[in-house]
C-alpha positions as CSV (number, residue, x, y, z in Angstrom):
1,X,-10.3,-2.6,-71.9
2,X,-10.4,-5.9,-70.0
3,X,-6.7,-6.9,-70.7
4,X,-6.0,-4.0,-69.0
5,X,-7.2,-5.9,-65.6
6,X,-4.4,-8.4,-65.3
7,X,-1.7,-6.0,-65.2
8,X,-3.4,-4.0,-62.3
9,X,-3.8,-7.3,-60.6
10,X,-0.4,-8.6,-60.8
11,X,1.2,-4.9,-59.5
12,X,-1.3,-4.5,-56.7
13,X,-0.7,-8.4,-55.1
14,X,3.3,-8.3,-55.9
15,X,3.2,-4.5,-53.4
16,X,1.8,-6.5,-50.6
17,X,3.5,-9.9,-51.1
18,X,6.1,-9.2,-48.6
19,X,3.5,-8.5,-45.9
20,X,0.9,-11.0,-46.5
21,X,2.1,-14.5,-47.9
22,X,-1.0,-16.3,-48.8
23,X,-0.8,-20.1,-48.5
24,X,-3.7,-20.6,-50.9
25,X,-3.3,-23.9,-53.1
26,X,-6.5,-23.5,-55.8
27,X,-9.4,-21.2,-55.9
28,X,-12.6,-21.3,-58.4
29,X,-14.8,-18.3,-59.1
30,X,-17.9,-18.3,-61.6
31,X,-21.1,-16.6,-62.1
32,X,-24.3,-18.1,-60.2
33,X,-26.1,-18.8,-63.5
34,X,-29.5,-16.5,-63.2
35,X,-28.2,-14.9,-65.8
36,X,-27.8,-11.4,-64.1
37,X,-24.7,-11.8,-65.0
38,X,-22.5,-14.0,-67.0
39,X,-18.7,-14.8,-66.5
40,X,-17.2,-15.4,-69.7
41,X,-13.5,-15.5,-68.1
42,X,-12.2,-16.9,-64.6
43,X,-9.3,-17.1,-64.4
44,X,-7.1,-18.2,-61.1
45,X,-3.1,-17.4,-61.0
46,X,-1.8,-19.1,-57.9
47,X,2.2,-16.4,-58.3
48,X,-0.3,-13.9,-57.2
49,X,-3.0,-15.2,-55.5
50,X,-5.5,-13.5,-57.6
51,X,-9.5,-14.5,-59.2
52,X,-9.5,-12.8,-62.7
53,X,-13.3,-12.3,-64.0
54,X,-14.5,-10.6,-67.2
55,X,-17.6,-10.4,-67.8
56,X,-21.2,-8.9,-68.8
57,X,-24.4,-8.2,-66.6
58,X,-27.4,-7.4,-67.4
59,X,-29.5,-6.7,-64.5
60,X,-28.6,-6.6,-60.3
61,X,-28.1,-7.4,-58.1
62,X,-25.8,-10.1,-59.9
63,X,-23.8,-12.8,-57.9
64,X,-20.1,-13.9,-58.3
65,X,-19.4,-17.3,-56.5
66,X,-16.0,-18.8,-55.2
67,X,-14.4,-21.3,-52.8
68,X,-10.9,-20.7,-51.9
69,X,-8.8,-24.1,-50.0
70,X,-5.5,-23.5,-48.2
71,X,-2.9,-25.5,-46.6
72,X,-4.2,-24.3,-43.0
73,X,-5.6,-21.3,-41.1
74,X,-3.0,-19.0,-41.2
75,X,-4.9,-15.6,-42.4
76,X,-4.4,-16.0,-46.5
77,X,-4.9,-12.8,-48.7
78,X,-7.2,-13.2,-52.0
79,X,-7.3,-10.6,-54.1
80,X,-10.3,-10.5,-56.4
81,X,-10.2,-8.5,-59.5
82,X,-13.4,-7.2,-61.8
83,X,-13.5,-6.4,-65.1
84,X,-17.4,-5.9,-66.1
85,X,-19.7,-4.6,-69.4
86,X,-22.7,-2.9,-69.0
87,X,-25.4,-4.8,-70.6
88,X,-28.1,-2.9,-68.8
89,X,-30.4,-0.3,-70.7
90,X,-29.1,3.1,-68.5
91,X,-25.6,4.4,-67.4
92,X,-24.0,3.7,-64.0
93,X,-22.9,6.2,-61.9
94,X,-22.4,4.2,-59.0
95,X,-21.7,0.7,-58.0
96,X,-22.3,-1.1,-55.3
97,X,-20.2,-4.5,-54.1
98,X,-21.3,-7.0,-50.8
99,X,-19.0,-9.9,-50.0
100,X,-20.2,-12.5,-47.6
101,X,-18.6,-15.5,-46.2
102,X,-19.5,-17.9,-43.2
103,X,-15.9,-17.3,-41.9
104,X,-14.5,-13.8,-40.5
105,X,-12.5,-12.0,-42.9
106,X,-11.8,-8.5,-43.5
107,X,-11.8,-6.3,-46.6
108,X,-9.0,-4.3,-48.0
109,X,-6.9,-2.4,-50.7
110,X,-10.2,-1.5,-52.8
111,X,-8.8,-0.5,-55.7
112,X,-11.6,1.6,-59.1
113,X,-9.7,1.0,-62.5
114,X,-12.2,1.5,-65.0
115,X,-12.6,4.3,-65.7
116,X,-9.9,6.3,-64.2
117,X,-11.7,8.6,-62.9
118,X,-14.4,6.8,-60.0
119,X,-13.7,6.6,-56.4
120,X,-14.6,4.9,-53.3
121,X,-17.4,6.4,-51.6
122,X,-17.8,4.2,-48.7
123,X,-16.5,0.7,-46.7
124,X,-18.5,-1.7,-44.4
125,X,-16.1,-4.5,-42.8
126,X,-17.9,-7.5,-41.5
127,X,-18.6,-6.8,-37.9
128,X,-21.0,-9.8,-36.6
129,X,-23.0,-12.6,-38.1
130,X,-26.5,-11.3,-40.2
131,X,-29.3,-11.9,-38.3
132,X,-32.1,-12.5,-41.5
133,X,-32.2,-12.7,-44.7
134,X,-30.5,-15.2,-47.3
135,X,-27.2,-14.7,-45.8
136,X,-28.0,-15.4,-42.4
137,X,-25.2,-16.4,-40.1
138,X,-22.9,-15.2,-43.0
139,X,-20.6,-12.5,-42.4
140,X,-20.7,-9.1,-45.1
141,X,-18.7,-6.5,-46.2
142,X,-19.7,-4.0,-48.7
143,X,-18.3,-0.7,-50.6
144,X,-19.1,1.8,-53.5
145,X,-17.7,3.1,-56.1
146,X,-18.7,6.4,-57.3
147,X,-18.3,7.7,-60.9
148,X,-16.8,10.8,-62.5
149,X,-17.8,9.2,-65.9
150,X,-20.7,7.4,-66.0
151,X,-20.6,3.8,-66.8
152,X,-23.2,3.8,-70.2
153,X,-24.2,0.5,-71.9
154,X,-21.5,-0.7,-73.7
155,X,-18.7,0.1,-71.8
156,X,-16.6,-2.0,-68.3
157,X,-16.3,-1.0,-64.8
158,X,-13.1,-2.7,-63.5
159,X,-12.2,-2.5,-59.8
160,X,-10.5,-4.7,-56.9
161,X,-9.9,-5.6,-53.6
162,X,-8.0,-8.0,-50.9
163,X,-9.7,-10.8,-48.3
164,X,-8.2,-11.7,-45.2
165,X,-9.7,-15.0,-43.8
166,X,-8.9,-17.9,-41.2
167,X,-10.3,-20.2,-39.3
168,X,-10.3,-23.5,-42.2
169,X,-8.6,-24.7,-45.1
170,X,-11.4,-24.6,-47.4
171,X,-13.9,-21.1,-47.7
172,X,-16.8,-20.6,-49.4
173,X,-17.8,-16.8,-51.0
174,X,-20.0,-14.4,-53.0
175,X,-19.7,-11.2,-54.4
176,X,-23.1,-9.4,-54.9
177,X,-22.8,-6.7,-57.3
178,X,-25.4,-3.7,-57.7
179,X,-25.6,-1.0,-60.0
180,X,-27.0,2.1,-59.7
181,X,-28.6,3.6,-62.7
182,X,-28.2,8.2,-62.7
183,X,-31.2,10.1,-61.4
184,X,-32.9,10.7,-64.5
185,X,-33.2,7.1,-65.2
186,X,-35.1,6.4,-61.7
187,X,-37.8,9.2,-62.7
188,X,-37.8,7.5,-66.4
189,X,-38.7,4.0,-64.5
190,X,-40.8,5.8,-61.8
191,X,-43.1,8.0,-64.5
192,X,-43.4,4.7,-66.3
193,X,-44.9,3.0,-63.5
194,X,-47.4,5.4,-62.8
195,X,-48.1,5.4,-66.8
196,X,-48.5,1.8,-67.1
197,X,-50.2,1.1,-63.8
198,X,-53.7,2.3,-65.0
199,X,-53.6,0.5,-68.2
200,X,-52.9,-2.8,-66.1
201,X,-55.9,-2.3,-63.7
202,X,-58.3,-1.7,-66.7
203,X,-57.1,-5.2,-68.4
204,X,-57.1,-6.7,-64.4
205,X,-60.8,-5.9,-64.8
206,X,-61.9,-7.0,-68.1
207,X,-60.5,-10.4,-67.3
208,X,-62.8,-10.3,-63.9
209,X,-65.5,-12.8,-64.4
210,X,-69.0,-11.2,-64.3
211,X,-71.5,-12.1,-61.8
């Protein structure tokens, strides 16, 4: 399925080319290495202005990060495409994607691939700086997918998208990615909790030293 992603990619950017002419000169794009997930392909094609990943996570939320440099300010467009593996133990049925940078952009042309049949639920564009948290000052935009088909382990999610940004010559990004195992997977991990959560107190208090 992941050869499949380049295609889309390449159609997608070529239909906006004559709107939006990008002047980015190199971009990079890899996986943070906490092992959430791992990029085994990156791939940067400067015809189309495009990031290419494949790759296979394991647990979220999972982080993608890029830098992008330009010849100036003058409002590039990057389009990022995802081609992704389950690795997890449950099915997804929904995915959710948050995009910070330090610099205003803006989020477009969101795009589900794989498989043919999810849909975007919902899209945040940046709107001020974050107040907390690990991205503060940063600003985020987010959306999710929905599923017709569950995602189960074993098989890719592929989507994409388009960012706007100005204001420098050299930006900085990540891509959070979260998914979102079906309901009878959350009372699985819930019921387990409450099953194993006895049998940790008991061993919490035979380790106790006695007075």
């Amino acid at each position: 399925m992941k050869v499949l992603i380049g295609v889309f990619a390449v159609s997608v950017v070529l239909a906006f080319s004559s709107t939006s002419r990008a002047s980015i000169t190199n971009a990079w794009w890899w996986d943070d290495y906490d092992g959430a997930i791992v990029c085994s392909n990156a791939t940067w094609n400067p015809a189309t202005d495009a990031l290419s990943m494949t790759g296979d996570q394991y647990w979220g939320p999972a982080h993608m990060v890029g830098t992008v440099d330009t010849t100036g300010p003058e409002d590039p467009t990057l389009t990022l495409a995802n081609d992704i593996e389950n690795d997890t133990n449950f099915a997804w049925t929904s995915y959710i994607v948050n995009v910070y940078m330090s610099n205003t952009f803006t989020l477009a042309n969101v795009t589900p691939l794989i498989p043919g049949d999810w849909t975007v639920a919902s899209t945040t564009e940046p709107s001020s700086p974050l107040p907390s948290g690990p991205y503060t000052g940063e600003y985020e935009a987010s959306f999710t997918l929905v599923d017709g088909t569950p995602v189960t382990p074993g098989n890719d999610i592929a989507f994409q998208y388009q960012l706007s940004f100005s204001g420098a010559s050299h930006f900085a990004f990540t891509e959070e990615v979260i998914p979102v195992p079906e309901p009878a997977a959350f009372q699985f991990a819930a019921l387990g909790g409450l099953l194993l959560a006895p049998l940790a107190f008991a061993r919490r208090r035979r380790r106790a030293p006695k007075a």
